[in-house]
PyMOL commands that place a pseudoatom at each C-alpha (Angstrom):
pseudoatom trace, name=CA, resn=UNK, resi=1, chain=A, elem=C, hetatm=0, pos=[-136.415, -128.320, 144.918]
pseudoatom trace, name=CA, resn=UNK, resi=2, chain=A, elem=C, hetatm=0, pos=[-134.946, -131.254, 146.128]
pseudoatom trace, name=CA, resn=UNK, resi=3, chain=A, elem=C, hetatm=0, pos=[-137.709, -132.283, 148.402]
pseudoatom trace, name=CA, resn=UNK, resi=4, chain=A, elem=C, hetatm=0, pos=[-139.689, -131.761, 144.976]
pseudoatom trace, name=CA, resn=UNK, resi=5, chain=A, elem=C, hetatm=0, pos=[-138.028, -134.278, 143.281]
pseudoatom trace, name=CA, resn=UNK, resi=6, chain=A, elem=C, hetatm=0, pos=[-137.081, -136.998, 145.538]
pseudoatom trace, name=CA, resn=UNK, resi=7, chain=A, elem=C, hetatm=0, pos=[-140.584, -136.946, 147.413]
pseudoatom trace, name=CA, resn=UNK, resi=8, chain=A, elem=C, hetatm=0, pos=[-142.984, -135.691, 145.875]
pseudoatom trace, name=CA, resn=UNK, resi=9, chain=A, elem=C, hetatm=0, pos=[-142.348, -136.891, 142.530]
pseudoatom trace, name=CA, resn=UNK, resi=10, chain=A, elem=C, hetatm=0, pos=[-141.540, -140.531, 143.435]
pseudoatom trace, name=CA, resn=UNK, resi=11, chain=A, elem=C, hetatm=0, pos=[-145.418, -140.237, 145.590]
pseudoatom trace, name=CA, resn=UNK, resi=12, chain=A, elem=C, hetatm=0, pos=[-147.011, -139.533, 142.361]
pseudoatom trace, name=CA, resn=UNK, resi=13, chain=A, elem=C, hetatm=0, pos=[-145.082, -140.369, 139.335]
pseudoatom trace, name=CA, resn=UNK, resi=14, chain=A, elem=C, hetatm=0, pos=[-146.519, -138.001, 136.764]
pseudoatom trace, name=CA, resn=UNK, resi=15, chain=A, elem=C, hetatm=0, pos=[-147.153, -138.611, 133.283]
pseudoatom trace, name=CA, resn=UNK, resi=16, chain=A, elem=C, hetatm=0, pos=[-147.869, -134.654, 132.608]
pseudoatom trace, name=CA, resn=UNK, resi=17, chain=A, elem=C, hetatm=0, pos=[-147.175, -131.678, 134.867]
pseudoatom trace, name=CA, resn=UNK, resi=18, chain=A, elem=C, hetatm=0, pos=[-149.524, -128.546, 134.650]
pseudoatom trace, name=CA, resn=UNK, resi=19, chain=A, elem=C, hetatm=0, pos=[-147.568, -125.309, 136.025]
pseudoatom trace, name=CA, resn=UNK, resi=20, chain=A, elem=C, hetatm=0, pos=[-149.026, -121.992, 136.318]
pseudoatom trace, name=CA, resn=UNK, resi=21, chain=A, elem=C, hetatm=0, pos=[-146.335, -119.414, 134.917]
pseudoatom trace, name=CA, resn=UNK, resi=22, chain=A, elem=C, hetatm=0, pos=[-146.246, -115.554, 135.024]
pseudoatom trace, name=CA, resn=UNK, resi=23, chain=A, elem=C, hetatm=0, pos=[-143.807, -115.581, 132.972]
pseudoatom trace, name=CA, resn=UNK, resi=24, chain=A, elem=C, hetatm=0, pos=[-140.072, -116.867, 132.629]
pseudoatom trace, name=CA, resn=UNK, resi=25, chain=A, elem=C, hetatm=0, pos=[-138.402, -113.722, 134.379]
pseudoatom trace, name=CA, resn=UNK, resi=26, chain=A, elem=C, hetatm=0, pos=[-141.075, -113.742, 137.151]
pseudoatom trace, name=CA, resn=UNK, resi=27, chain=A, elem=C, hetatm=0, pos=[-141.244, -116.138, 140.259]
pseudoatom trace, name=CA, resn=UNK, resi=28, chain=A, elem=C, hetatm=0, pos=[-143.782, -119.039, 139.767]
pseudoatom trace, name=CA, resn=UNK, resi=29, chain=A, elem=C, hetatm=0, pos=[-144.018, -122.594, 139.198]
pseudoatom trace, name=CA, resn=UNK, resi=30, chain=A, elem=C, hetatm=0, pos=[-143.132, -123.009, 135.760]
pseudoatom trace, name=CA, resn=UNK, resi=31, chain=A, elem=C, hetatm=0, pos=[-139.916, -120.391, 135.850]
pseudoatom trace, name=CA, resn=UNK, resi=32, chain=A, elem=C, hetatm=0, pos=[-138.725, -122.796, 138.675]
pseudoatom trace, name=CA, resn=UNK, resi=33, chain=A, elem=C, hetatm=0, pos=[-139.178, -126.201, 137.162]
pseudoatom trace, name=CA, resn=UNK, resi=34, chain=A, elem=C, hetatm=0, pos=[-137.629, -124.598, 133.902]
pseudoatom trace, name=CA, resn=UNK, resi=35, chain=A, elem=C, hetatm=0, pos=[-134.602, -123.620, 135.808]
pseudoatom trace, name=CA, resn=UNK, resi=36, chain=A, elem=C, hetatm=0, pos=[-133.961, -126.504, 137.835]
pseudoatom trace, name=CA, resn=UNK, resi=37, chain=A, elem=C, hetatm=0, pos=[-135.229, -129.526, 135.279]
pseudoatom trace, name=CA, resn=UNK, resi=38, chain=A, elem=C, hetatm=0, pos=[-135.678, -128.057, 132.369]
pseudoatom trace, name=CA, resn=UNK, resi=39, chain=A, elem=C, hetatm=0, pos=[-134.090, -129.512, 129.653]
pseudoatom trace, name=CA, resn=UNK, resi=40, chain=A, elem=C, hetatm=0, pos=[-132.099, -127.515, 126.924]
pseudoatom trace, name=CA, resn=UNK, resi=41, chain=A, elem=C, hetatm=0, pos=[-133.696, -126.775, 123.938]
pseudoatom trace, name=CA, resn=UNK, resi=42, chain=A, elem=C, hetatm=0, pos=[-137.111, -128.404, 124.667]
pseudoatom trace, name=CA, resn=UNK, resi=43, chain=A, elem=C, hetatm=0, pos=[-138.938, -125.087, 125.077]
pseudoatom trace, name=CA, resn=UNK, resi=44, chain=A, elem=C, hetatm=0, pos=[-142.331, -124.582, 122.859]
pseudoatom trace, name=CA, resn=UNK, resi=45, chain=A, elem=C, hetatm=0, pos=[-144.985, -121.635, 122.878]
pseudoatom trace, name=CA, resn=UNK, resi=46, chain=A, elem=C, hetatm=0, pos=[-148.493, -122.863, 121.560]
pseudoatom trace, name=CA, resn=UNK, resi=47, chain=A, elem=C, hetatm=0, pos=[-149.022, -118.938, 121.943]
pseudoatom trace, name=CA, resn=UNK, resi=48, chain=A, elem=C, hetatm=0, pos=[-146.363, -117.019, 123.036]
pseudoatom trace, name=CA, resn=UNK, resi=49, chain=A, elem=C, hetatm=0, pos=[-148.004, -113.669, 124.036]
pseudoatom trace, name=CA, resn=UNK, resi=50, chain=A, elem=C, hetatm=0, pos=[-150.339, -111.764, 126.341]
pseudoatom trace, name=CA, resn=UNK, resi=51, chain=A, elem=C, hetatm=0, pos=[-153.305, -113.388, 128.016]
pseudoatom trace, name=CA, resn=UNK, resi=52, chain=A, elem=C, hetatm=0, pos=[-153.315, -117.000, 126.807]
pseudoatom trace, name=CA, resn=UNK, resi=53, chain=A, elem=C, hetatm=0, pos=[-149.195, -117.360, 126.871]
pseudoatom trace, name=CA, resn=UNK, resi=54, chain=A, elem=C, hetatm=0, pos=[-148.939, -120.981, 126.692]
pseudoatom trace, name=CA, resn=UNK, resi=55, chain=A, elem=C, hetatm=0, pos=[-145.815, -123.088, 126.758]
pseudoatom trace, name=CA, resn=UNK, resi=56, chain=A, elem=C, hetatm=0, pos=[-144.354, -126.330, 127.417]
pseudoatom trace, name=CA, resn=UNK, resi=57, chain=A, elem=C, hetatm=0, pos=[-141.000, -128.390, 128.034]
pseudoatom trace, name=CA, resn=UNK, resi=58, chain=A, elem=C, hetatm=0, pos=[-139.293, -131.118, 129.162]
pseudoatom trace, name=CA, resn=UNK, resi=59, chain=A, elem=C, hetatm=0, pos=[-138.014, -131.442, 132.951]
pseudoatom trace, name=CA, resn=UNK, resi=60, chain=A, elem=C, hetatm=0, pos=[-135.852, -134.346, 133.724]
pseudoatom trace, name=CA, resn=UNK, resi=61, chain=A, elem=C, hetatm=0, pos=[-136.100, -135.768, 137.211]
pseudoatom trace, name=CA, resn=UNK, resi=62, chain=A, elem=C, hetatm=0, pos=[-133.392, -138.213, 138.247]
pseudoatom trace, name=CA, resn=UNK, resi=63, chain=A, elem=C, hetatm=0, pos=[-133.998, -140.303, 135.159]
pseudoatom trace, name=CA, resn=UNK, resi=64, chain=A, elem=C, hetatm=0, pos=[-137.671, -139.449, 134.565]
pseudoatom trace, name=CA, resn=UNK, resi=65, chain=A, elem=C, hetatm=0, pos=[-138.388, -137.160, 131.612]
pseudoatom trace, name=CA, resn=UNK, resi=66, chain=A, elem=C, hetatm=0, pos=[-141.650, -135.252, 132.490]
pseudoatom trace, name=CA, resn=UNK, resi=67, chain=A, elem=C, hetatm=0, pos=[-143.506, -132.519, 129.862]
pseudoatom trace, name=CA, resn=UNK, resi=68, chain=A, elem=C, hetatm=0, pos=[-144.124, -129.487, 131.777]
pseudoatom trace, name=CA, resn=UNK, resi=69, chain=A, elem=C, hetatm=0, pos=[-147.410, -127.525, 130.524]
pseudoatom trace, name=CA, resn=UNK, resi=70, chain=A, elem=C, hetatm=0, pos=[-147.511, -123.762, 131.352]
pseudoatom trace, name=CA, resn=UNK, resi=71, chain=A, elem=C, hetatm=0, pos=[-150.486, -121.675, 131.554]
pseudoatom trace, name=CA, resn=UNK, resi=72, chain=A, elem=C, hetatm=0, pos=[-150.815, -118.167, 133.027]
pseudoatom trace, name=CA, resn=UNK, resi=73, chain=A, elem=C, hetatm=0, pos=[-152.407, -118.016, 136.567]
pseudoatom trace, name=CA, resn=UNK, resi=74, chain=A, elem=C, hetatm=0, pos=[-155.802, -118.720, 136.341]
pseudoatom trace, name=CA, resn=UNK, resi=75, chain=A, elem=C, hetatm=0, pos=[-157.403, -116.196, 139.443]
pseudoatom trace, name=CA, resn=UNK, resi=76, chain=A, elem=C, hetatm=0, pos=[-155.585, -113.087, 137.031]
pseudoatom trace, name=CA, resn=UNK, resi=77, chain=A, elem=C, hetatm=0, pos=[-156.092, -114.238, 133.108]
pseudoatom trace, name=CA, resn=UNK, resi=78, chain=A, elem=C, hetatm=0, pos=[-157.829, -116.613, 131.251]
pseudoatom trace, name=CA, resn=UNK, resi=79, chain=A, elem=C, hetatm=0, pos=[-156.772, -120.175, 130.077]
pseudoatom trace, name=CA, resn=UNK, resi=80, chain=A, elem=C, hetatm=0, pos=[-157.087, -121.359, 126.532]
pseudoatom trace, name=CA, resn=UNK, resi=81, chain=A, elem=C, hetatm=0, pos=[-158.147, -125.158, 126.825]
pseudoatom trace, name=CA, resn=UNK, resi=82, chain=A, elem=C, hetatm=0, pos=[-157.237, -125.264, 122.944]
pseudoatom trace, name=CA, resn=UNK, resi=83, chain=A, elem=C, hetatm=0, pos=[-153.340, -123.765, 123.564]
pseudoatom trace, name=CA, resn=UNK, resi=84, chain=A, elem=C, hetatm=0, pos=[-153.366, -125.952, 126.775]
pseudoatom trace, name=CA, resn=UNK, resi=85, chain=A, elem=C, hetatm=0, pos=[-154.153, -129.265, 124.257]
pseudoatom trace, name=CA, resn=UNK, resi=86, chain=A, elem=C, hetatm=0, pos=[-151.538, -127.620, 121.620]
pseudoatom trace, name=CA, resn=UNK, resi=87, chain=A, elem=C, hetatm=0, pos=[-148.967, -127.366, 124.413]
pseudoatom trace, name=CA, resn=UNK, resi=88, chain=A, elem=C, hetatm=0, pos=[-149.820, -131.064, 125.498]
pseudoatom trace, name=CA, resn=UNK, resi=89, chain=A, elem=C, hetatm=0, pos=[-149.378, -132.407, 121.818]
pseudoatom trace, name=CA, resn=UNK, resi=90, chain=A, elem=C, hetatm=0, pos=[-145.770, -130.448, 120.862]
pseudoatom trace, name=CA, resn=UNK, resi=91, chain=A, elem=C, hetatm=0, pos=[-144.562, -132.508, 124.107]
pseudoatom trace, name=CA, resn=UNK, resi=92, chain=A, elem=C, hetatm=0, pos=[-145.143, -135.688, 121.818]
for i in range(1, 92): cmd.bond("trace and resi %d" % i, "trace and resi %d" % (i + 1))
show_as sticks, trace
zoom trace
């Protein structure tokens, strides 16, 4: 995770990070940046179940402060663009 955030992040600078999630017990890219940047308390569902679980947070790198969108893997279930924008918007 290092590498992560003292390479790649200072190569792009993002404004918004989109992270496909199985889940917050399971192993993907969201559970990960949750763990490691996410910050306390920042957690938001714009639907919390099933299919279309959508979430987003806050990850802090170094001292950039990054909202984290979470959608379920795309090749397995099916994205809601609406949750996705609802997600976006509770990061504001």
């Amino acid at each position: 995770m290092g590498f992560f955030e003292n390479v790649t992040l200072q190569l792009c600078n993002p404004e918004v990070i989109i992270a496909y999630s199985n889940g917050l017990t399971s192993l993907s890219a969201a559970s990960l940046l949750l763990k490691y940047f996410g910050e306390a308390g920042t957690l938001k569902y714009s639907h919390p179940k099933g299919y279309y679980t959508t979430y987003a947070f806050y990850a802090k790198f170094h001292t950039h402060r990054v909202p984290v969108v979470c959608v379920r893997h795309m090749s397995r279930f099916k994205p809601h663009e609406e949750y996705i924008k609802s997600a976006i918007s509770l990061m504001r």
